[in-house]
DRENMARKOL-807471 format. One line per field, with one value per residue: residue in one letter; x, y, z of N, C-alpha, C in turn. Coordinates in nm, 3 decimals, padded with zeros to 5 digits, m for minus. Each point is the difference from the previous one (the first is absolute). Layout:
! residues N
res = c(A;...)
nxx = c(X;...)
nyy = c(Y;...)
nzz = c(Z;...)
caxx = c(X;...)
cayy = c(Y;...)
cazz = c(Z;...)
cxx = c(X;...)
cyy = c(Y;...)
czz = c(Z;...)
***
This chain:
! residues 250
res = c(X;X;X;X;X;X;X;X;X;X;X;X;X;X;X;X;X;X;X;X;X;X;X;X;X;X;X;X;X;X;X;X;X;X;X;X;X;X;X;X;X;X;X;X;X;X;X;X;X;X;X;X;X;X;X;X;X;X;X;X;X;X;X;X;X;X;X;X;X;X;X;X;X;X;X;X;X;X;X;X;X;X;X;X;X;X;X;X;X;X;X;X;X;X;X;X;X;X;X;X;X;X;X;X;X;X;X;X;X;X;X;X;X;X;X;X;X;X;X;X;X;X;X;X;X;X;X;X;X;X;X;X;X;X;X;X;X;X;X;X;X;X;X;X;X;X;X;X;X;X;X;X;X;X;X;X;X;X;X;X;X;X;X;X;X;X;X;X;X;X;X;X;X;X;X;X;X;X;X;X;X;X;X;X;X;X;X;X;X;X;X;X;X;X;X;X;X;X;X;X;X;X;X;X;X;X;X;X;X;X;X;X;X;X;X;X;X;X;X;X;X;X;X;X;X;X;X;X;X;X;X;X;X;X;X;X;X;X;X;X;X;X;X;X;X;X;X;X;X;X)
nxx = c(14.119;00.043;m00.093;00.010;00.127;m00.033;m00.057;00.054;00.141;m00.098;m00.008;00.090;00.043;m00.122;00.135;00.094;m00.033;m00.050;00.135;00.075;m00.105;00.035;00.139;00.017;00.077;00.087;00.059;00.015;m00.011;m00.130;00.036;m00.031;m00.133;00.022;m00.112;00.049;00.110;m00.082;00.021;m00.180;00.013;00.021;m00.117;00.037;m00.024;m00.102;00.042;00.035;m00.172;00.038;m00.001;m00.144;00.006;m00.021;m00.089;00.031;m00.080;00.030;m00.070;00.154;m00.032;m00.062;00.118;00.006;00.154;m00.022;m00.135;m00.009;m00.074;00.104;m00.020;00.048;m00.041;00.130;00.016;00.110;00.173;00.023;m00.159;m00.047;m00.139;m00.068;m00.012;00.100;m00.077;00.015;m00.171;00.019;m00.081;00.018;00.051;m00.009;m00.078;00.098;m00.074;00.099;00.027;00.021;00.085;00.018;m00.087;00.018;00.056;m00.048;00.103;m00.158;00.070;00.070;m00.108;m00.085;00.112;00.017;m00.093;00.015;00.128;m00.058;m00.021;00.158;00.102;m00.083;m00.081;00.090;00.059;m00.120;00.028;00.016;m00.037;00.041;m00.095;00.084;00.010;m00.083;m00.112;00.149;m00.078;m00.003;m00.070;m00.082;00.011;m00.051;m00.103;m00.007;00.105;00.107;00.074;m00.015;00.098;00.060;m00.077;00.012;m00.076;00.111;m00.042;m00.119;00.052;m00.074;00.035;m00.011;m00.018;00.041;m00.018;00.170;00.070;00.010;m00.019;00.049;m00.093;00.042;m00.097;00.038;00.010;00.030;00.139;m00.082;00.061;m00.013;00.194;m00.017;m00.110;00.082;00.018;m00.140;m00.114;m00.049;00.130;m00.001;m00.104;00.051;00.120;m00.052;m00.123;00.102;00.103;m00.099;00.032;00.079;00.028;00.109;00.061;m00.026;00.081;00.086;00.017;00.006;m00.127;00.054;00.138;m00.077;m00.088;00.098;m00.120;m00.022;00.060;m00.091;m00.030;m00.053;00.104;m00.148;00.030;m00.068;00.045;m00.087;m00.094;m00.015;00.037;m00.056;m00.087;00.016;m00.021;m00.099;m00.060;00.010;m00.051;m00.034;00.091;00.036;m00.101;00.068;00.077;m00.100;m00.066;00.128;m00.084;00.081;00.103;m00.031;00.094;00.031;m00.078;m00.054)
nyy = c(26.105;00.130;00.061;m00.088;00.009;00.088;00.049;m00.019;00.059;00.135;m00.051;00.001;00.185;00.051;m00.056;00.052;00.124;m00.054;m00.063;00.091;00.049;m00.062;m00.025;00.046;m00.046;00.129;m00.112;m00.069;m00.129;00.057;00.057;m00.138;00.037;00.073;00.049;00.010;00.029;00.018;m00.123;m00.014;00.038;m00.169;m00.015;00.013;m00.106;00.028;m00.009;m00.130;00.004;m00.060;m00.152;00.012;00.009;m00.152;00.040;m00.042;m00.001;m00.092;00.012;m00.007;00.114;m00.009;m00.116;m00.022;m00.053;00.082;00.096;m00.127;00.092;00.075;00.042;00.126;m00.038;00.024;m00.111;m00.026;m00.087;00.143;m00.057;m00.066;m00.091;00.131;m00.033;m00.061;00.017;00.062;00.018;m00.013;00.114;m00.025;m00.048;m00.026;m00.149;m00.049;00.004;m00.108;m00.144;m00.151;m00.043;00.077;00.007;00.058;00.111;00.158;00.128;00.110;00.142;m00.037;m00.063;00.151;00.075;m00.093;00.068;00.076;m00.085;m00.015;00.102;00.080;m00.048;m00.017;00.154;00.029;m00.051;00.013;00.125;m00.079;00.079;00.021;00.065;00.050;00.165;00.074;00.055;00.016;m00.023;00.090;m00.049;m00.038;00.132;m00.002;m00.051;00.108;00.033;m00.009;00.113;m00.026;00.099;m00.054;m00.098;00.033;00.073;00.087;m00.039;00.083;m00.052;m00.102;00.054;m00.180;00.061;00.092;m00.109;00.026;m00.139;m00.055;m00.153;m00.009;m00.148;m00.091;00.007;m00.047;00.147;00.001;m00.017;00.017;00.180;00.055;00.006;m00.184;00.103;00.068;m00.183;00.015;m00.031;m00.047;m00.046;m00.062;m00.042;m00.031;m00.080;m00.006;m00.076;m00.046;00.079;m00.092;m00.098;00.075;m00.056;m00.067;m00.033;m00.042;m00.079;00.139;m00.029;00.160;m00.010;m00.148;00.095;00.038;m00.119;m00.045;00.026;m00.087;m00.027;00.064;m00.061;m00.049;00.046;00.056;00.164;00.045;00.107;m00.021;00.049;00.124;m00.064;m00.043;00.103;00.055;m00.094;m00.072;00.155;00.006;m00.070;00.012;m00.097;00.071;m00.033;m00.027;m00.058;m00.035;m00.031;00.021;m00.099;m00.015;m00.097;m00.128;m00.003;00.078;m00.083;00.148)
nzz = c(m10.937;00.080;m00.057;m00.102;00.053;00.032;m00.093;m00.071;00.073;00.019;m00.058;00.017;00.084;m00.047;m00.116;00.073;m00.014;m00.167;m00.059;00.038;m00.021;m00.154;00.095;m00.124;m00.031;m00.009;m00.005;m00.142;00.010;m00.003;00.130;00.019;00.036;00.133;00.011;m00.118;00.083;00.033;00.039;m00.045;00.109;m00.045;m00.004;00.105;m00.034;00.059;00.169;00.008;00.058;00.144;m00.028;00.045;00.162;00.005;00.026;00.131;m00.022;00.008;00.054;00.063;m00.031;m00.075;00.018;00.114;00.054;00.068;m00.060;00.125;00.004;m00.041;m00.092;00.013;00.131;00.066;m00.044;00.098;m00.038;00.000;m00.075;00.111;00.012;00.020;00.112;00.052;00.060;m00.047;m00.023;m00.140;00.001;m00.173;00.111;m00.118;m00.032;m00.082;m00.067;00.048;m00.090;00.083;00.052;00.071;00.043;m00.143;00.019;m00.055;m00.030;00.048;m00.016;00.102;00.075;00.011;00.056;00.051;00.019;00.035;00.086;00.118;00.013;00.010;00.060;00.036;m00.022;00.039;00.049;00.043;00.067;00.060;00.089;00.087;00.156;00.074;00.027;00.039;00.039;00.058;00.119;00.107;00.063;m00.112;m00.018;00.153;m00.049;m00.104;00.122;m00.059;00.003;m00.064;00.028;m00.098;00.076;00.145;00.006;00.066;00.118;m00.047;m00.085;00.009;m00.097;m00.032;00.112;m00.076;m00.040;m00.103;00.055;m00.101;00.002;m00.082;00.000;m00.072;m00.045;m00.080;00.097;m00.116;00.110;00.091;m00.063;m00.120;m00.045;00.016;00.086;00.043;m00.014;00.120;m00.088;00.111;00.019;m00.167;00.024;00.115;m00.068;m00.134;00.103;00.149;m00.070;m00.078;00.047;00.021;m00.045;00.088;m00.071;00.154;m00.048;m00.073;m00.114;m00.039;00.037;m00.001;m00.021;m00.038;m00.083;m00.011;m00.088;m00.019;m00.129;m00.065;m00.102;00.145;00.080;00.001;m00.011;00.081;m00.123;m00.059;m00.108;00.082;00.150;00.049;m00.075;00.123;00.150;m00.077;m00.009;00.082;m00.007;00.097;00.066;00.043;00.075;00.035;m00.131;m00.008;00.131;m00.064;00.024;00.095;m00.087;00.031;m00.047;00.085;00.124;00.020)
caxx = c(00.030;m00.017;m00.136;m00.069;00.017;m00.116;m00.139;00.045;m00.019;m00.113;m00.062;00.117;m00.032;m00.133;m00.071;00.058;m00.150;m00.168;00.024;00.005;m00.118;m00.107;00.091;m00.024;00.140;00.009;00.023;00.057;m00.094;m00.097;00.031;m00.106;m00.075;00.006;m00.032;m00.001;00.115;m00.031;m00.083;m00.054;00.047;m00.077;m00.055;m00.047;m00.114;m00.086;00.079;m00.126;m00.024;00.040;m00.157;m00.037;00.027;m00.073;m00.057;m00.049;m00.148;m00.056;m00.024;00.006;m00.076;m00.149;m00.036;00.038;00.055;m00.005;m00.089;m00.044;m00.130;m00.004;00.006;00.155;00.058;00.134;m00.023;00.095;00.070;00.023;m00.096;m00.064;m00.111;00.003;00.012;00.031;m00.120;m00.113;m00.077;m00.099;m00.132;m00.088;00.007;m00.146;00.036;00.055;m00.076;00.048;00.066;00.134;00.043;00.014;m00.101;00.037;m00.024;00.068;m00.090;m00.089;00.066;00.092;m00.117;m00.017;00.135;00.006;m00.146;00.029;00.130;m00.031;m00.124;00.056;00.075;m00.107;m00.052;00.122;00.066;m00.036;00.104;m00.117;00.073;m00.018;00.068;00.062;m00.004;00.010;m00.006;00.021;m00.013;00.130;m00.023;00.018;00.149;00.035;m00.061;00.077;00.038;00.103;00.123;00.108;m00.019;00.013;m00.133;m00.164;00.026;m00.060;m00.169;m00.019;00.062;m00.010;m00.088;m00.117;m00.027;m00.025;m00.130;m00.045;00.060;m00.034;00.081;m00.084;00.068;m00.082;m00.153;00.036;00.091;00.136;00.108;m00.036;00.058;00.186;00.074;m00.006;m00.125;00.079;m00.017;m00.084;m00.077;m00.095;00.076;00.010;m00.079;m00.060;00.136;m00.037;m00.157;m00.068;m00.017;m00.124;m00.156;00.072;00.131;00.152;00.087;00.104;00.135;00.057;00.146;00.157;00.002;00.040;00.078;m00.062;m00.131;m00.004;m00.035;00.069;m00.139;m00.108;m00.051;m00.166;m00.001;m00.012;00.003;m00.118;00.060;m00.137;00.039;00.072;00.095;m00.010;00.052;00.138;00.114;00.021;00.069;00.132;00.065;00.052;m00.123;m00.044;m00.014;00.149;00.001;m00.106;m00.036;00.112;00.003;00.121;m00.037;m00.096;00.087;m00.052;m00.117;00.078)
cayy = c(m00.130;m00.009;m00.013;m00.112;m00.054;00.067;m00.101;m00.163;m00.001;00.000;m00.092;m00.139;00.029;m00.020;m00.164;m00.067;00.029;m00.058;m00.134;m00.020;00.046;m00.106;m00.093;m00.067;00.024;00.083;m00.067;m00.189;m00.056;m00.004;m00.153;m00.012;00.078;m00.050;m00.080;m00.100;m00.056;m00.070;m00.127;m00.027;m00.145;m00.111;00.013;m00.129;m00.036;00.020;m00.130;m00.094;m00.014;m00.110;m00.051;00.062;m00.115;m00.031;00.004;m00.092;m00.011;m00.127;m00.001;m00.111;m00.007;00.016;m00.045;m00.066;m00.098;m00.092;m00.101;m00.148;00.011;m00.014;m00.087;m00.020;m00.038;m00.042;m00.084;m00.070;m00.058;00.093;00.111;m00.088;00.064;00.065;m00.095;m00.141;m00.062;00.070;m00.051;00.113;00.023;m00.013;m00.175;m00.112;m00.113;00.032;m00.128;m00.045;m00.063;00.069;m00.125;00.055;00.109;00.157;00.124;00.129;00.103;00.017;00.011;m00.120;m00.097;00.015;00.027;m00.144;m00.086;00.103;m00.001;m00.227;m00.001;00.050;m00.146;m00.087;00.040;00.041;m00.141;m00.111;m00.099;m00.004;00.069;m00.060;00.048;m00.114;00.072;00.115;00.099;m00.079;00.045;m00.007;m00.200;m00.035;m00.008;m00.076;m00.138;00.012;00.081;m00.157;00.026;00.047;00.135;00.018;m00.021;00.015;00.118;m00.029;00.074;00.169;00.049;m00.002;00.053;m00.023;00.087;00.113;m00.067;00.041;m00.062;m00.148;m00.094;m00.026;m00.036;m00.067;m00.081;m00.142;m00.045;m00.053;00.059;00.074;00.010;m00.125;00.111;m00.029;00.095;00.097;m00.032;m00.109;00.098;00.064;00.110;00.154;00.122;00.072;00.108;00.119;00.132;00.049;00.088;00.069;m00.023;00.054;m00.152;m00.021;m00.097;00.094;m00.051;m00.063;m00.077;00.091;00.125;m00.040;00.058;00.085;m00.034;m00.117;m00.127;m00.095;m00.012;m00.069;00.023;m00.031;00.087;00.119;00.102;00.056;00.114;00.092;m00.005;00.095;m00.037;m00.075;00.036;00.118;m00.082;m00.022;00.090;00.041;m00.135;00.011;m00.163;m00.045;00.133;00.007;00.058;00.148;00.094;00.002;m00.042;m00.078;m00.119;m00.029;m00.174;m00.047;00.044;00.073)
cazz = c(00.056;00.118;00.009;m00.031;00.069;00.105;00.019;m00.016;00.146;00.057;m00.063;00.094;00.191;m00.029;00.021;00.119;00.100;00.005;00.051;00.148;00.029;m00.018;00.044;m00.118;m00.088;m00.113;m00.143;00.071;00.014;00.151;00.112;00.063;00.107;00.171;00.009;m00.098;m00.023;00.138;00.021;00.179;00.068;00.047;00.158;00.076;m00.023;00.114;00.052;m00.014;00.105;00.092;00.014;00.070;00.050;00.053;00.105;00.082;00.035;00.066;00.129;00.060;00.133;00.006;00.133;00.136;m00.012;00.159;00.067;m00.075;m00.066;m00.066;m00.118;00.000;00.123;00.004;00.113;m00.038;00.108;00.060;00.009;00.048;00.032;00.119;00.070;m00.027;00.022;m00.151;m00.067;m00.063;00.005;m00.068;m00.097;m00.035;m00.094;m00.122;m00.042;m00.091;00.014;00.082;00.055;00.160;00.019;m00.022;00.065;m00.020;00.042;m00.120;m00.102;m00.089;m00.082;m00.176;m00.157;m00.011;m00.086;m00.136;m00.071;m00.038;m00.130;m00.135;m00.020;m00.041;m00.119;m00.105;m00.027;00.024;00.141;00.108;00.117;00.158;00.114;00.055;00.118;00.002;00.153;00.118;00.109;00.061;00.043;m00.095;m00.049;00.088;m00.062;m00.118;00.015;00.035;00.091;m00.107;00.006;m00.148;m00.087;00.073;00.125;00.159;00.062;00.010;m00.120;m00.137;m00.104;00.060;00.118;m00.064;m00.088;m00.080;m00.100;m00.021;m00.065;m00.143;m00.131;m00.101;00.030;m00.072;00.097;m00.099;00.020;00.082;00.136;m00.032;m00.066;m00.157;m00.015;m00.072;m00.120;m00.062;m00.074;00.099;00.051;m00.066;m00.024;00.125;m00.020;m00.093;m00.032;00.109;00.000;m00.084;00.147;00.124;00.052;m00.017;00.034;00.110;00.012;m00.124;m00.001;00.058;00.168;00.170;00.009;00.016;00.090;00.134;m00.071;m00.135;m00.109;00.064;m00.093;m00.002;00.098;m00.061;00.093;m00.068;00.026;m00.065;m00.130;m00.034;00.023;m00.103;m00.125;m00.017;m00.004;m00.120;m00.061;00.114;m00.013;00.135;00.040;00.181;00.132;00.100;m00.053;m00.032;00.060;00.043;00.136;00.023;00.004;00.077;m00.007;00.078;00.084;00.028)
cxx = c(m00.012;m00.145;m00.010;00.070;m00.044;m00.112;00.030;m00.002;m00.081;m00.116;00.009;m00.069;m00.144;m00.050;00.029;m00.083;m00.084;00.056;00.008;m00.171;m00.077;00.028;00.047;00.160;m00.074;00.011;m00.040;m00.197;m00.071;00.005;m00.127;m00.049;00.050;m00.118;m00.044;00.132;m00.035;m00.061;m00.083;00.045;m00.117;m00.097;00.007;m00.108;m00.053;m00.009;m00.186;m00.049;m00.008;m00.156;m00.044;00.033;m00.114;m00.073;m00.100;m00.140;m00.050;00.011;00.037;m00.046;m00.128;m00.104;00.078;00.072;00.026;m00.122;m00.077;m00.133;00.052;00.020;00.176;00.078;00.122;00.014;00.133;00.059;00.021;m00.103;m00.093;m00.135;m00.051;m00.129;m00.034;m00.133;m00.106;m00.022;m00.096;m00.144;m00.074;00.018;m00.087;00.046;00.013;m00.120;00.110;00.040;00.119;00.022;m00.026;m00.154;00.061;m00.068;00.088;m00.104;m00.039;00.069;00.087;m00.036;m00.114;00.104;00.020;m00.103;00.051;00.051;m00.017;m00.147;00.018;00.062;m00.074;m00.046;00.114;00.088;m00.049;00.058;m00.065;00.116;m00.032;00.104;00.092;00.036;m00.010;00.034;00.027;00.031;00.171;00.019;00.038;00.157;00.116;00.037;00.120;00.170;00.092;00.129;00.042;m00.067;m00.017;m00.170;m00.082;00.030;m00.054;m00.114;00.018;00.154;m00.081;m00.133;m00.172;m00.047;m00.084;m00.172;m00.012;00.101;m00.067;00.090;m00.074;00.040;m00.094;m00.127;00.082;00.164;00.147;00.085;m00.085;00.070;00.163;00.002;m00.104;m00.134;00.050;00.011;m00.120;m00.082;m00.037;00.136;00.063;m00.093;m00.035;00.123;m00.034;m00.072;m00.058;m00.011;m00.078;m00.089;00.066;00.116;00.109;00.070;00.073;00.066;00.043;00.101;00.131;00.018;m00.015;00.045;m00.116;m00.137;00.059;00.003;00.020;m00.129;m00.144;m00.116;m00.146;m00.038;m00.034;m00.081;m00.108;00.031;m00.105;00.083;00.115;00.159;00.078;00.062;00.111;00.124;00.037;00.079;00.146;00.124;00.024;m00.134;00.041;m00.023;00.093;00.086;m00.068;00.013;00.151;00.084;00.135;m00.055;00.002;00.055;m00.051;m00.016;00.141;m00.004)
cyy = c(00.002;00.003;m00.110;m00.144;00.052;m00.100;m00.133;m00.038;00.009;m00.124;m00.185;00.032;m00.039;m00.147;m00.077;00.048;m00.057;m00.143;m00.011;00.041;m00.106;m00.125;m00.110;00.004;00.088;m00.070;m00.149;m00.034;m00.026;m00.129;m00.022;00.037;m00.116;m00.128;m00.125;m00.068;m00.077;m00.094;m00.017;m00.102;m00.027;00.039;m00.164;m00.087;m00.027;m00.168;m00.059;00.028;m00.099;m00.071;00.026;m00.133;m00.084;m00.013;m00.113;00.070;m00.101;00.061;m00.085;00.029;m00.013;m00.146;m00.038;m00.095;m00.094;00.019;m00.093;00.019;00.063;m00.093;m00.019;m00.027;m00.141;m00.105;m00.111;00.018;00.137;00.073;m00.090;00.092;00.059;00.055;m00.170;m00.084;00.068;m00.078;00.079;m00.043;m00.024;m00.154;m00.054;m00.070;00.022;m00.101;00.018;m00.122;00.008;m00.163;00.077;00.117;00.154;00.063;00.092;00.071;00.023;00.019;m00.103;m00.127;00.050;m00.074;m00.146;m00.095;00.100;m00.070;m00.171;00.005;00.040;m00.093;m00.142;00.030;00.061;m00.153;m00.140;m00.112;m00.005;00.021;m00.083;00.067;m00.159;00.051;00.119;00.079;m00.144;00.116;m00.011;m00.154;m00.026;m00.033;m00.085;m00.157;m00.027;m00.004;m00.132;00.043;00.013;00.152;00.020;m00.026;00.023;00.116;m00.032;00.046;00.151;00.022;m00.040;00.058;m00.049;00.022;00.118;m00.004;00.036;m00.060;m00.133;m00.047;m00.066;m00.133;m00.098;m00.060;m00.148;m00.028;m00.017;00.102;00.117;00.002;m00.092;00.113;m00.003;00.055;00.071;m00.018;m00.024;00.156;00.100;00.090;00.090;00.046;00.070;00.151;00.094;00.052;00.008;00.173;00.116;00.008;00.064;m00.124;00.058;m00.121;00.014;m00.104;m00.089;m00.113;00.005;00.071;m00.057;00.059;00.146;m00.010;m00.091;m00.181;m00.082;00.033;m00.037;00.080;m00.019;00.175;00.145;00.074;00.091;00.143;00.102;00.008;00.112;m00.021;m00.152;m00.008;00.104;m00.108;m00.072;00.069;00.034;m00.153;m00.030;m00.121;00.021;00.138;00.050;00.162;00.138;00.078;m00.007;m00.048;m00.149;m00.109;m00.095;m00.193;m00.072;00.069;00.110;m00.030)
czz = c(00.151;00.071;m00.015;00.127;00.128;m00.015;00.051;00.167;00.034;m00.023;00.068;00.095;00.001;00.021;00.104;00.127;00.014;00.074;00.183;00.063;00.012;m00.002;m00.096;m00.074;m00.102;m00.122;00.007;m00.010;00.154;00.071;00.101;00.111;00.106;m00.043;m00.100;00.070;00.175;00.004;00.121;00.082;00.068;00.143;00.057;00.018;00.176;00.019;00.006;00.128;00.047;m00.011;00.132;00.123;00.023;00.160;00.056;00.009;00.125;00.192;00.092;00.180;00.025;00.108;00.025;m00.069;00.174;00.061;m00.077;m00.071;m00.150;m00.139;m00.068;00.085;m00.076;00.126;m00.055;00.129;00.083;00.055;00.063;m00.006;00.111;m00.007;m00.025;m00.015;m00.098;m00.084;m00.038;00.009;m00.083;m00.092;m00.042;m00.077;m00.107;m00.115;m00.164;00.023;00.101;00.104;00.127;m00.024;00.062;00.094;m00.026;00.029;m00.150;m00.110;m00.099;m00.011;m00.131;m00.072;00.005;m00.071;m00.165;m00.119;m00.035;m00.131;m00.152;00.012;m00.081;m00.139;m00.122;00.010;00.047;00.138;00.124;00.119;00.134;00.050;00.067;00.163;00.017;00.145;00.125;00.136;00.070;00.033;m00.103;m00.069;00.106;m00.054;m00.091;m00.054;00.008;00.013;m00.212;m00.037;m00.181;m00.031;00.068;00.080;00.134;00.029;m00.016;m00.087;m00.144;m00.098;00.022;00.093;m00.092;m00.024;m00.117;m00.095;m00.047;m00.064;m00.112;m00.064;m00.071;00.075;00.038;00.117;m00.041;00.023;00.116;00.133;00.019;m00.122;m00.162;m00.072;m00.105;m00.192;m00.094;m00.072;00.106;00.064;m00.039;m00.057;00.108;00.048;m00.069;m00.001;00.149;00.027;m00.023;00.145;00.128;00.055;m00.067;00.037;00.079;00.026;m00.114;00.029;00.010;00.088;00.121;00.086;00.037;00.148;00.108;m00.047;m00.105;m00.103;00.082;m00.145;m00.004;00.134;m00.080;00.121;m00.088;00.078;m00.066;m00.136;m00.028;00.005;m00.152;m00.138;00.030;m00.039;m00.147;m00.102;00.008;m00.007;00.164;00.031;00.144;00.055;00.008;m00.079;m00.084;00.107;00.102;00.129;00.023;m00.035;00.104;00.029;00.161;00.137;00.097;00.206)
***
């Protein structure tokens, strides 16, 4: 019997070896592996990339805003013409319809025949100049002391030779707010932009240009300019090319 409880012991010590070795209970039912009993944790999902920013492309320097030759030249109650007495060099007759005998410069007479010939062939509206390029004198002539509708001598835009006044053949509301209503003035609101024009004195930017509505008064800024401002939603010089507003003569 004492042998046999020998073995017996020996037999228990043995199994309790293999169990501590093979980190396993000597007895009892097998408990789960480290890593069966471990859960992966979640990775973070990788943060969204930021949309890329938009970038200004548009060149606002690429001309001249104070000299008068140029085409973006800034001419208002703060920015008089300079010299006062300038008159551009390349004026010629506008052959368009018109109550006063036109004159601009080359460029912005094309874009005027351009634009009275799509007017005509897309809606059927017949256009007339009513004023365009006025001399320092001139504007002398012009010029009646209410600062809201006429500019003084060597301030105003017509000097430039590159604004006109636009309105019905047929004369109806020319050069009065009520343009603004007739076919010919809105269509001249929505598609001068196509021909290098702007509407340079809206109806909410008194406060800005100096001036009251004037819905027949378009500024011939080249096409590029043009369509930026469109894009951009920005209707006056002033504002684009970041410059003080302008209520009145500084």
């Amino acid at each position: 019997m004492v042998a046999g409880s020998l073995s017996l012991a020996l037999i228990a010590v043995a199994a309790l070896v293999v169990g501590y070795v093979t980190g396993l209970p000597a007895s009892g039912p097998s408990s789960s592996t480290a890593a069966e009993e471990q859960t992966p944790t979640p990775r973070p999902a990788p943060n969204a990339l930021p949309a890329p920013a938009s970038v200004d492309t548009f060149d606002r320097a690429a001309r001249s805003i104070d000299d008068p030759t140029s085409i973006w030249v800034v001419v208002n109650k703060l920015r008089p013409m300079n010299p006062q007495d300038f008159e551009p060099l390349d004026l010629v007759e506008v052959p368009v319809e018109y109550t006063n005998e036109p004159l601009l410069r080359q460029e912005a007479s094309d874009a005027v025949v351009a634009m009275f010939d799509t007017a005509l062939g897309e809606a059927g509206l017949e256009l007339a100049s009513n004023s365009a390029y006025r001399s320092y004198s001139a504007q002398e002539n012009v010029y009646d002391g209410d600062d809201l509708t006429t500019a003084r001598p060597g301030f105003s835009e017509h000097q430039t030779g590159l604004t006109i006044d636009i309105g019905p053949l047929s004369g109806e509301c020319s050069l009065d707010e009520c343009f603004g209503e007739t076919p010919e003035g809105i269509w001249l609101r929505d598609n001068a932009w196509r021909f290098g024009f702007i509407l340079r004195y809206p109806a909410d930017k008194t406060d800005i240009t100096g001036y009251t509505f004037e819905p027949w008064h378009f500024r011939y800024v080249g096409p590029d300019l043009a369509n930026e401002m469109r894009e951009t939603g920005v209707t006056t010089l002033e504002e684009f090319f970041g410059l003080p507003p302008a209520p009145d003569y500084g």
